[in-house]
MDAnalysis code that builds the backbone (N, CA, C; Angstrom):
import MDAnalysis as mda
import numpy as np

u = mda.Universe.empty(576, n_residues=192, atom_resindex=np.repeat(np.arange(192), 3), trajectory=True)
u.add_TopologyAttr("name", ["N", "CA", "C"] * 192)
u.add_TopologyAttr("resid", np.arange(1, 193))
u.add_TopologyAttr("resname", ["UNK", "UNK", "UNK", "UNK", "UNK", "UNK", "UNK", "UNK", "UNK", "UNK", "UNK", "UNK", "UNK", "UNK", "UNK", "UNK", "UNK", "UNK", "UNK", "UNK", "UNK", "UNK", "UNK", "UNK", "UNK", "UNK", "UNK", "UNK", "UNK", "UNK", "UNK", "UNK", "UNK", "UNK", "UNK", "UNK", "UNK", "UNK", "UNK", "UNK", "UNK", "UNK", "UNK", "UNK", "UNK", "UNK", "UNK", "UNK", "UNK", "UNK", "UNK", "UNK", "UNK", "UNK", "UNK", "UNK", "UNK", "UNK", "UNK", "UNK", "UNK", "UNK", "UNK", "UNK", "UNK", "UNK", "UNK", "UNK", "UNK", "UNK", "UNK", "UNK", "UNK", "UNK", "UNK", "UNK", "UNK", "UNK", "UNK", "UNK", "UNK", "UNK", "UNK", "UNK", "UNK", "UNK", "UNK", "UNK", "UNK", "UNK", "UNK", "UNK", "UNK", "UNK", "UNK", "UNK", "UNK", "UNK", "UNK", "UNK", "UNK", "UNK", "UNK", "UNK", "UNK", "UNK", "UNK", "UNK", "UNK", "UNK", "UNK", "UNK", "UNK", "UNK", "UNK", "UNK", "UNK", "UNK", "UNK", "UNK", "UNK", "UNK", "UNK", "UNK", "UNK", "UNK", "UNK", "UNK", "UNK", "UNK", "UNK", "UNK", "UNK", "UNK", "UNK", "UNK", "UNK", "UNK", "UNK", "UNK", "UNK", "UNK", "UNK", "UNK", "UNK", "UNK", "UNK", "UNK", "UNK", "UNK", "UNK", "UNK", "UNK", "UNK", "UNK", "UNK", "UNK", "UNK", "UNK", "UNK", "UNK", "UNK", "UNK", "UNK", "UNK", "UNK", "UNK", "UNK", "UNK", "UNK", "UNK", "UNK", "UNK", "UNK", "UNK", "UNK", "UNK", "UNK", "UNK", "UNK", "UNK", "UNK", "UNK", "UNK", "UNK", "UNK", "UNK", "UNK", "UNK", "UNK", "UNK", "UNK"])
u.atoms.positions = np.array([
    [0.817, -1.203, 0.000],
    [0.000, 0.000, 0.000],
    [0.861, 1.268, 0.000],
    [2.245, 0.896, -0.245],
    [3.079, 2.250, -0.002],
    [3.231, 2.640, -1.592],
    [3.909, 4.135, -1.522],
    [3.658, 4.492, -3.852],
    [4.541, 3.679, -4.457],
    [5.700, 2.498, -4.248],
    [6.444, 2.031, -5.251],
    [5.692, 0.952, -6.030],
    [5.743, 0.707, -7.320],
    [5.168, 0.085, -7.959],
    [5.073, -1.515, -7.676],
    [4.029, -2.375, -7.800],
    [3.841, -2.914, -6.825],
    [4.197, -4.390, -7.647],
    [4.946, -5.640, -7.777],
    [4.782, -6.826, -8.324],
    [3.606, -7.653, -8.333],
    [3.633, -8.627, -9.494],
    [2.279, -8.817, -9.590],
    [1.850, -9.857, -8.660],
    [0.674, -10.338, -7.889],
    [0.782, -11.190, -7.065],
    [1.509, -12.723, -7.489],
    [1.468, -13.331, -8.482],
    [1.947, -14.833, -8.695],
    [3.825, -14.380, -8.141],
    [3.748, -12.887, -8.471],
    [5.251, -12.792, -7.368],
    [5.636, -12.695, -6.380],
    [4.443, -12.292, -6.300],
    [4.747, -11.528, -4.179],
    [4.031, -12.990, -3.500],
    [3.553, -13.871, -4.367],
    [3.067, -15.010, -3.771],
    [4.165, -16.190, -2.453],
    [5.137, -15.657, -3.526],
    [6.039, -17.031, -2.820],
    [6.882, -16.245, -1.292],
    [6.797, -14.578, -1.451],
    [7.216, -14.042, 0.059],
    [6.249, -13.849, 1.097],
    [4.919, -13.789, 0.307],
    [4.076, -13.139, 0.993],
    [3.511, -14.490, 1.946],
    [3.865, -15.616, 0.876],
    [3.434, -17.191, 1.215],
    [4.423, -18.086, 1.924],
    [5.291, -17.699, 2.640],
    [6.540, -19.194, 2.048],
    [6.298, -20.396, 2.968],
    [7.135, -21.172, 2.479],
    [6.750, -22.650, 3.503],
    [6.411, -22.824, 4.846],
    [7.077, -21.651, 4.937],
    [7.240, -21.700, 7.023],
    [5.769, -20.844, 7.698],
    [4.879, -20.140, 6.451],
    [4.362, -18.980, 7.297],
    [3.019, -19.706, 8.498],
    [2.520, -21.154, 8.087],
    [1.723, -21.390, 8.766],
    [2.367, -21.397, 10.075],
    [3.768, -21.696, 10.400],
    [4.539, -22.434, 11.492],
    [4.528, -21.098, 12.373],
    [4.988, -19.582, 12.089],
    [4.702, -18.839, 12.701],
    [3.818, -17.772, 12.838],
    [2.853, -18.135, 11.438],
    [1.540, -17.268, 11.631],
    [0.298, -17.681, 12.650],
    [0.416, -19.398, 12.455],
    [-1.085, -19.799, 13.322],
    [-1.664, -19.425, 13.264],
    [-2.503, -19.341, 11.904],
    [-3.330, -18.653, 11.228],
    [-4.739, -19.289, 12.222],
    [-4.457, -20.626, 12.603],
    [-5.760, -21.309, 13.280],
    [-5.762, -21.277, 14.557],
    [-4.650, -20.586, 15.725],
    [-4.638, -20.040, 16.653],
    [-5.276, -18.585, 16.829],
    [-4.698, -17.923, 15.724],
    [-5.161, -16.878, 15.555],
    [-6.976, -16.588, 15.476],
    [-7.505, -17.412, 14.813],
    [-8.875, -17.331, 14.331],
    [-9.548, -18.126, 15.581],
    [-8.631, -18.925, 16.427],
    [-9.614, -19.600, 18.045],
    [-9.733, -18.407, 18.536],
    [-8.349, -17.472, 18.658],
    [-8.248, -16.497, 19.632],
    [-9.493, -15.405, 19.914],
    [-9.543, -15.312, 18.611],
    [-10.593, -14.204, 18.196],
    [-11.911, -14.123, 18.079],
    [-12.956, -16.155, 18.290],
    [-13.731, -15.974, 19.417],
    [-14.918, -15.923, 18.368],
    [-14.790, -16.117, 17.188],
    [-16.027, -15.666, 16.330],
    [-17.016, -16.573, 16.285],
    [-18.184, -15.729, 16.274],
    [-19.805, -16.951, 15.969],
    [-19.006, -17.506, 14.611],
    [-20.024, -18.659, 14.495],
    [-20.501, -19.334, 13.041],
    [-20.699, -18.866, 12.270],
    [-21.354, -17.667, 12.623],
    [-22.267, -16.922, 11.515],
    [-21.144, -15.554, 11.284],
    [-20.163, -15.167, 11.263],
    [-19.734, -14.109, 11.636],
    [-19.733, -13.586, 9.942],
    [-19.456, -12.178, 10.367],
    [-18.939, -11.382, 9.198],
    [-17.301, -10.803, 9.183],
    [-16.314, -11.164, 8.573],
    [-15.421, -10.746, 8.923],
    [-14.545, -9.778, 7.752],
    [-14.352, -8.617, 7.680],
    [-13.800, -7.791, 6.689],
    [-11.759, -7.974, 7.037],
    [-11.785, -8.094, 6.198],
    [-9.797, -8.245, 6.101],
    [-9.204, -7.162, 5.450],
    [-8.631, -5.927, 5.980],
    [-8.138, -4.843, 5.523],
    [-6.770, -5.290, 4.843],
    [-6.804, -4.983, 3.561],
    [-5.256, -5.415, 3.123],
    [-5.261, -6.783, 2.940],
    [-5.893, -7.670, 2.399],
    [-5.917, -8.689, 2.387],
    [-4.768, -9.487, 1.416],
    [-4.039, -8.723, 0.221],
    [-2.998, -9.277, -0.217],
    [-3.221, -10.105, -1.222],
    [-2.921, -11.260, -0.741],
    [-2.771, -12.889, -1.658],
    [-4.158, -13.765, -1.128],
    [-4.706, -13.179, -0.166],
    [-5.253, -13.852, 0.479],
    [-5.060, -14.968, 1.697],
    [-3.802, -15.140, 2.118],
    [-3.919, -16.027, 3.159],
    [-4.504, -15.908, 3.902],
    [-4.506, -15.116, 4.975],
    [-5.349, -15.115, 5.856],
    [-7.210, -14.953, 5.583],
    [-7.643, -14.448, 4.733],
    [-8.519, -14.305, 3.769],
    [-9.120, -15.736, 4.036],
    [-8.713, -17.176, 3.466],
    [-8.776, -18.020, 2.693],
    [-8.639, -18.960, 4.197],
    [-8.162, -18.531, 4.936],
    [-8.005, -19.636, 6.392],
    [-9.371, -18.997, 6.517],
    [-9.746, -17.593, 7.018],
    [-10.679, -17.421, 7.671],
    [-12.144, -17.939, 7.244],
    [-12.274, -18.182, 6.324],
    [-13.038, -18.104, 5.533],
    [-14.006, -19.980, 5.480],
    [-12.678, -21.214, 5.444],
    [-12.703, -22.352, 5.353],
    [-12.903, -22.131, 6.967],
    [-12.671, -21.501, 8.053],
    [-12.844, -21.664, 9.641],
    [-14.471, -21.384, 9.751],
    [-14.524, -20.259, 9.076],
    [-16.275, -19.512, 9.481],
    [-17.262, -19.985, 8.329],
    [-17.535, -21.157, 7.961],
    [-18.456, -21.897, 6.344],
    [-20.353, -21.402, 6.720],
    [-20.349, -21.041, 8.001],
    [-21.232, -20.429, 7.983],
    [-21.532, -18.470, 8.183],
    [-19.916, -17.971, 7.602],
    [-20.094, -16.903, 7.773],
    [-19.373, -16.221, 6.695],
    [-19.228, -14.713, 6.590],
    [-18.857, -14.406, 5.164],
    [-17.270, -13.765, 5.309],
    [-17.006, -13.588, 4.476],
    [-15.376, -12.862, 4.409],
    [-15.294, -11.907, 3.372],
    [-14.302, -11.032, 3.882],
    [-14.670, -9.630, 2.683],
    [-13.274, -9.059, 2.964],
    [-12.851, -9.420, 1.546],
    [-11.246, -9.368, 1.480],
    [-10.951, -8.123, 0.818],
    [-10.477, -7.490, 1.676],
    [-10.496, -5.675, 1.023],
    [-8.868, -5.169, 0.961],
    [-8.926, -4.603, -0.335],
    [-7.197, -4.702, -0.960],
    [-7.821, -3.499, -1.664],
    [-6.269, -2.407, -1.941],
    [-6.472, -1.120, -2.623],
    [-5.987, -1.509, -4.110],
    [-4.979, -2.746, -4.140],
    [-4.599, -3.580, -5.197],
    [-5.671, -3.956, -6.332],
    [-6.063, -3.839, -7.109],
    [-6.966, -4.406, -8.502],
    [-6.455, -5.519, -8.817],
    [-4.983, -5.737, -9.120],
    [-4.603, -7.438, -9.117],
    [-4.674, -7.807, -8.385],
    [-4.184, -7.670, -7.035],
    [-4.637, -8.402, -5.422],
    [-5.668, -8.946, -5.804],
    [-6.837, -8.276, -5.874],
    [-8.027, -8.544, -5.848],
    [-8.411, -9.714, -6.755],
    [-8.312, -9.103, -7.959],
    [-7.812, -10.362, -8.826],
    [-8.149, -11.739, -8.598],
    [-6.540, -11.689, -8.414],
    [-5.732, -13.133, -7.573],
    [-6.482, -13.788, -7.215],
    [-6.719, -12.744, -6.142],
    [-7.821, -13.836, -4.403],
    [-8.809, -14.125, -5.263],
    [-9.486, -13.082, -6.185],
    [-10.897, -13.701, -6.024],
    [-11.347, -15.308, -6.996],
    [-9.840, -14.764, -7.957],
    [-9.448, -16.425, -8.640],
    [-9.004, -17.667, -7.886],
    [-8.616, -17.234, -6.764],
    [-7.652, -18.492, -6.038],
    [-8.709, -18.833, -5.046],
    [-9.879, -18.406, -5.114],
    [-10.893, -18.693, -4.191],
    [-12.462, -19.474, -4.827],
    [-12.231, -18.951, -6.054],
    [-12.683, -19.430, -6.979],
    [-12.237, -21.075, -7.241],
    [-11.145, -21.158, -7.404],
    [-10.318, -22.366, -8.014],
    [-10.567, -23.256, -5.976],
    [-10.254, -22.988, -5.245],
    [-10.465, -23.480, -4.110],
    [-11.787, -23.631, -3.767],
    [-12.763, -23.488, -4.545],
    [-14.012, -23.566, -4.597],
    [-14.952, -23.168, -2.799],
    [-14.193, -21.889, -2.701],
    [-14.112, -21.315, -1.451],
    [-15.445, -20.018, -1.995],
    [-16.614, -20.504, -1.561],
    [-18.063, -19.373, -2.009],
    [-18.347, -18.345, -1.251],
    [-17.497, -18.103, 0.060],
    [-18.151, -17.008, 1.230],
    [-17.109, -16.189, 1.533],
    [-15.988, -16.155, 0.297],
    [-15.271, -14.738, 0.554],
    [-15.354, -13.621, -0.568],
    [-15.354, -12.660, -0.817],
    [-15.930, -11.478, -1.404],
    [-14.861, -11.095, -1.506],
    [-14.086, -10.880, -2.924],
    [-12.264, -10.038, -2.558],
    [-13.164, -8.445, -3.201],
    [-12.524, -7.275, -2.647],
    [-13.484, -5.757, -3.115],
    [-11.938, -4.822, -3.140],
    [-12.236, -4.469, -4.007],
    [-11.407, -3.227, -4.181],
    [-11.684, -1.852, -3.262],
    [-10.685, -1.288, -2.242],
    [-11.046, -0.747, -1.735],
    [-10.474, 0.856, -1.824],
    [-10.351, 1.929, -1.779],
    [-9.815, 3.077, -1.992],
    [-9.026, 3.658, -0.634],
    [-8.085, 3.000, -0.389],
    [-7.459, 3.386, 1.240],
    [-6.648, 4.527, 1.173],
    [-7.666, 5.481, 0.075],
    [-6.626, 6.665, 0.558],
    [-8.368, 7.284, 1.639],
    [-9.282, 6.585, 1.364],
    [-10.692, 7.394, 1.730],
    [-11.728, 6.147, 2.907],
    [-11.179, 5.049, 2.588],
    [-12.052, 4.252, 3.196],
    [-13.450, 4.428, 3.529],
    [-14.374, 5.275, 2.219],
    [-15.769, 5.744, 2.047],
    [-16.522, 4.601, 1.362],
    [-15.962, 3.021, 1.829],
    [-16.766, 2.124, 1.299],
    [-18.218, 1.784, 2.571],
    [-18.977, 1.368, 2.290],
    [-19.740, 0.998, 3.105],
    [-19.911, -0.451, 3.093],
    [-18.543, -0.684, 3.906],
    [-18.955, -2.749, 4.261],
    [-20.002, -3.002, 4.578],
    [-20.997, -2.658, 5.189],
    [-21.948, -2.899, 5.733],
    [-21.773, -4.011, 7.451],
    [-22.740, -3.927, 8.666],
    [-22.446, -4.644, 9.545],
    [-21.003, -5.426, 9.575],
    [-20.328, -5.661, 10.349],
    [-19.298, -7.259, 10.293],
    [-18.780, -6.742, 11.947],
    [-18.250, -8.149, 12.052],
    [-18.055, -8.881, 13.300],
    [-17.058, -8.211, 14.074],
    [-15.949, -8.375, 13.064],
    [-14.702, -7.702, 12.963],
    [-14.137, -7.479, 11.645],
    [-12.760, -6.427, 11.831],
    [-12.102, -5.752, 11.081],
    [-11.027, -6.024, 10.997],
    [-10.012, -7.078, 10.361],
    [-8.906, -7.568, 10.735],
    [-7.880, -6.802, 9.778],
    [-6.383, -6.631, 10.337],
    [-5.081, -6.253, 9.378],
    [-3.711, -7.542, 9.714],
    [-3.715, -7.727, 8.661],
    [-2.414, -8.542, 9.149],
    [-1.154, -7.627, 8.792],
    [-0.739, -7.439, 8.976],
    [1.020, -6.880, 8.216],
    [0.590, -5.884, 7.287],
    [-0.530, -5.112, 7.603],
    [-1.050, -3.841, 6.826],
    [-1.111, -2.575, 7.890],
    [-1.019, -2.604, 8.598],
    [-1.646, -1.633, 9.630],
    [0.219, -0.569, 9.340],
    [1.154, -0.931, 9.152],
    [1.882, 0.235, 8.961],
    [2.023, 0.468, 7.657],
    [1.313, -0.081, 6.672],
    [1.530, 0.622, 5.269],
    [0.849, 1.749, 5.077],
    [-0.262, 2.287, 6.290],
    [-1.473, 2.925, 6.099],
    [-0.996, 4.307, 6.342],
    [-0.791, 5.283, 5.542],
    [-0.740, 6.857, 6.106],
    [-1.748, 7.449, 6.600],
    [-1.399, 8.494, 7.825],
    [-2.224, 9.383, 8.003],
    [-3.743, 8.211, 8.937],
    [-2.932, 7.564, 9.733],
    [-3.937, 6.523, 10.415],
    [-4.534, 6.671, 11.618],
    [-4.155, 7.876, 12.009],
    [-5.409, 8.366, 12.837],
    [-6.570, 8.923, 12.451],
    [-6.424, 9.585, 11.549],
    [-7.591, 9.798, 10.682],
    [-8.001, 9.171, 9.771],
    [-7.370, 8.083, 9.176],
    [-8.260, 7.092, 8.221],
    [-9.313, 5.990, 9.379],
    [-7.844, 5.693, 10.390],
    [-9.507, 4.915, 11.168],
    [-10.539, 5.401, 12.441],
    [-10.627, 6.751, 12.206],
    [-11.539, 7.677, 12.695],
    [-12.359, 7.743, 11.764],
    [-12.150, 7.633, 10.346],
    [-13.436, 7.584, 9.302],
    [-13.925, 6.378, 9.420],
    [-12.985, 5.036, 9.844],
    [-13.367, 4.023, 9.434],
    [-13.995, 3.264, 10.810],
    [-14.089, 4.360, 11.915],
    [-14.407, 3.891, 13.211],
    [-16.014, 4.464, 12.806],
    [-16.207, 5.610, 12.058],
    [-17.671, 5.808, 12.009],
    [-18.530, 5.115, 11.227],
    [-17.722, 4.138, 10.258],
    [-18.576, 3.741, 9.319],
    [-18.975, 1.873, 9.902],
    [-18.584, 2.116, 11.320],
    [-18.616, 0.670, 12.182],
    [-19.161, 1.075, 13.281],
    [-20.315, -0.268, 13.415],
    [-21.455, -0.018, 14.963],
    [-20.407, -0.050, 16.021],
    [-21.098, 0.818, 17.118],
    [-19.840, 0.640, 18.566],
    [-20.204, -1.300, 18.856],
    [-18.676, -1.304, 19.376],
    [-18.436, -2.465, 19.806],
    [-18.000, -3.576, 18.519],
    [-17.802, -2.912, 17.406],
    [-17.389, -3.637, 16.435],
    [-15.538, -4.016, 17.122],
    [-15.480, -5.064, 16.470],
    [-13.604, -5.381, 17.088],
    [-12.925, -4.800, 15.942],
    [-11.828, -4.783, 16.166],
    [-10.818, -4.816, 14.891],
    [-9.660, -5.300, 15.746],
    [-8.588, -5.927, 15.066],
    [-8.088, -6.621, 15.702],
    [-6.243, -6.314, 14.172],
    [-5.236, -5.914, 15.408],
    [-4.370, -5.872, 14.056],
    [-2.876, -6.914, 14.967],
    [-2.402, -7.272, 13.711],
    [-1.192, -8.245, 13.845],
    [-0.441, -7.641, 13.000],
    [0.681, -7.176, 13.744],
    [1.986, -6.938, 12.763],
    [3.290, -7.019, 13.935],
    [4.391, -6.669, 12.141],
    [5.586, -7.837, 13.106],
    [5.950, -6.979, 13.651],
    [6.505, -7.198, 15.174],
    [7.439, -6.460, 15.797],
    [8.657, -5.808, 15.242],
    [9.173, -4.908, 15.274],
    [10.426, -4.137, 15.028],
    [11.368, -4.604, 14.719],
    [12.566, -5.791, 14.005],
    [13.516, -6.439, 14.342],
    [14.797, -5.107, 14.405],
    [15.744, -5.924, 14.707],
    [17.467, -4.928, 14.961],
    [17.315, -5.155, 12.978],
    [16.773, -5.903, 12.252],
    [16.723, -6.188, 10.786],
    [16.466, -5.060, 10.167],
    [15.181, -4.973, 10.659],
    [14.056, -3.919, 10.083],
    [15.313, -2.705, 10.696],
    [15.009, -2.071, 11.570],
    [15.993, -0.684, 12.228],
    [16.965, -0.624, 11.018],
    [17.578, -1.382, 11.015],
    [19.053, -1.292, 10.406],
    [18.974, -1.150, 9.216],
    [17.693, -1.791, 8.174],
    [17.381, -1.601, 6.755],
    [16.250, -0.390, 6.818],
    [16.109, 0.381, 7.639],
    [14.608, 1.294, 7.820],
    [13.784, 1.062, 7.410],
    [13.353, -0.311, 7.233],
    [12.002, -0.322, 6.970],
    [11.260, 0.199, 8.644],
    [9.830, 0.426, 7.879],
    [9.025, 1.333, 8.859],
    [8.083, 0.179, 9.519],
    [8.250, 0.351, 10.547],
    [7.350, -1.050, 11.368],
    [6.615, 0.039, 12.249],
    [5.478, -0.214, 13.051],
    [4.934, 0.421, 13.444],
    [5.044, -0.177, 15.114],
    [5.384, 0.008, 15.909],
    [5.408, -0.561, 17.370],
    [4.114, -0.453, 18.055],
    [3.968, -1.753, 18.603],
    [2.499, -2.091, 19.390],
    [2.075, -0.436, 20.298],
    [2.573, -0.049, 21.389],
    [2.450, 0.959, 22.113],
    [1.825, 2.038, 21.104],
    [2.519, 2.521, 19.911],
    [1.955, 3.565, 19.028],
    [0.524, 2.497, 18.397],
    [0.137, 1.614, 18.042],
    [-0.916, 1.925, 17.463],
    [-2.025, 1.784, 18.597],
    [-1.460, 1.237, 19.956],
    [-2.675, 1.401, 21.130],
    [-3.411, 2.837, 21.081],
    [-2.421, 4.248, 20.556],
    [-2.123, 5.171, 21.385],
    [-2.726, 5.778, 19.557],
    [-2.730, 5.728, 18.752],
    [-2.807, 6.056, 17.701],
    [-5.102, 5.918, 17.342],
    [-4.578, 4.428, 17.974],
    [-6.859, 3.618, 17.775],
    [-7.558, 4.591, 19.285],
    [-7.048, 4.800, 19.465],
    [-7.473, 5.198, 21.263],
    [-8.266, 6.556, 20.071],
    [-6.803, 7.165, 20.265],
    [-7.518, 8.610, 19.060],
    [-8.179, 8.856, 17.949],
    [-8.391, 7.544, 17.655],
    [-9.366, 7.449, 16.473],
    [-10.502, 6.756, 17.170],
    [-10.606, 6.328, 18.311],
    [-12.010, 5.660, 18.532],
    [-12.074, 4.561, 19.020],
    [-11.045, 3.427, 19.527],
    [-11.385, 2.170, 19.327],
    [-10.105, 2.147, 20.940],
    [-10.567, 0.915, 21.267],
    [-10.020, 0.604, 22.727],
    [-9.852, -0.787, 22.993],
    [-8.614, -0.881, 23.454],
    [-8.031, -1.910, 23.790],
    [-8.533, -3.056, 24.457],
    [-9.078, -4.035, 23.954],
    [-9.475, -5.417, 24.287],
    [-9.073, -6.373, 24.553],
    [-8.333, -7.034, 23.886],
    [-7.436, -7.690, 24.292],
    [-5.673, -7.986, 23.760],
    [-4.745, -8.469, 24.553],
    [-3.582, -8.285, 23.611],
    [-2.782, -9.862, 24.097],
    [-2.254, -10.738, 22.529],
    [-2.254, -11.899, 22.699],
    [-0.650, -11.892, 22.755],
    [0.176, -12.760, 23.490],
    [1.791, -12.995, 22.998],
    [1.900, -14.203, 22.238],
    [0.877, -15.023, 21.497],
    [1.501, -16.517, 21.222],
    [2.167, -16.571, 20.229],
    [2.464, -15.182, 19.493],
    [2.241, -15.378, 17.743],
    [4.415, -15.154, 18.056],
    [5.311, -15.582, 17.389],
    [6.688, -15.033, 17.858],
    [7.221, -14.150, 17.126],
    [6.677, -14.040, 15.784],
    [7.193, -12.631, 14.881],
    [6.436, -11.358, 15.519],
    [4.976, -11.263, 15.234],
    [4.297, -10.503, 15.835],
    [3.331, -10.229, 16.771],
    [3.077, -8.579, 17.064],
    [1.709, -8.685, 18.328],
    [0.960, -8.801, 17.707],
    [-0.372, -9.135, 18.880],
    [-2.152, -9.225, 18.081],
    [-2.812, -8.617, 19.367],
    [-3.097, -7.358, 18.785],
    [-4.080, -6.804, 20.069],
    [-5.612, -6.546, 18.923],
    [-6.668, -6.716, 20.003],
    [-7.351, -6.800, 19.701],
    [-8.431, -5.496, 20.785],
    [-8.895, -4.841, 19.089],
    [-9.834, -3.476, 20.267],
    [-10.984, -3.423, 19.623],
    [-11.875, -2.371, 20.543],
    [-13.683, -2.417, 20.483],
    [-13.755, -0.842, 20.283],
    [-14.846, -0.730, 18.841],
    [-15.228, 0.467, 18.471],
    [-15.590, 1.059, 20.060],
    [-15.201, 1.951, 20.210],
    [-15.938, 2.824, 21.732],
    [-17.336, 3.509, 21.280],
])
């Protein structure tokens, strides 16, 4: 979501994917943690390639998924690779994250995996995006901790403490916060 031009997903597939990511994503820890009905609605900000998309989705068969990417091929992709997985209850949507003036309609929760620091200007995007969600909606974000890696190459990671302190000011409050995951945190907060 940042301006450099972006590879096409069958490329970003194999980093965005690689052998190991179930081993430290726990994509199915992740989705116990988080507690959802059967029936849930769950929107995926940044959804990518779809992994997480595509777990959630085969977890909740009685509920819907709505895989939201600013990407047009992203979108693409997923909505082919979900297609071909003969996976019927996820929705991939093109979304405009410079405005987030879509109207998802109701959902359960609001999930980011490894998107929540690509986002500029994110106190005020999810202050728009806190109004366009009933109070008590969750959103729930996972991203990786900081490495001495990251520092040293500047990539921009966003540290747990700033986005507590960042959702607070846009609207949303701290619910719960998990350690199982070992790359990254998962806190999880409630529209106020």
């Amino acid at each position: 979501m940042s301006h450099h031009h972006f590879a096409q997903p069958e490329v970003l597939i194999d980093r965005l994917e690689p052998p190991d990511r179930d081993a430290w994503q726990k994509p199915d820890a992740v989705i116990r943690a988080l507690g959802l009905p059967a029936d849930a609605v769950v929107a995926e900000l940044g959804a990518g390639t779809g992994y997480f998309a595509l777990h959630l989705a085969q977890a909740l068969p009685e509920g819907r998924v709505l895989a939201l990417d600013s990407q047009p091929a992203m979108v693409r992709y997923l909505a082919e690779r979900a297609r071909v997985q003969g996976v019927s209850n996820l929705e991939a949507l093109v979304i405009a994250h410079k405005g987030f003036e879509e109207d998802i309609g109701a959902v359960n929760l609001l999930l980011l995996v490894d998107a929540y620091h690509h986002i500029p200007n994110r106190v005020e995007y999810f202050g728009r995006v806190a109004r366009r969600l009933a109070s008590g909606t969750r959103l729930a974000v996972i991203d990786r901790r900081q490495s001495e890696d990251d520092i040293a190459a500047g990539r921009p990671r966003v540290v747990e403490a700033v986005v507590i302190v960042e959702l607070a000011q846009a609207g949303f409050g701290l619910l719960q916060r998990f350690d199982f995951l070992p790359r990254q945190y998962f806190l999880v907060f409630e529209r106020l």
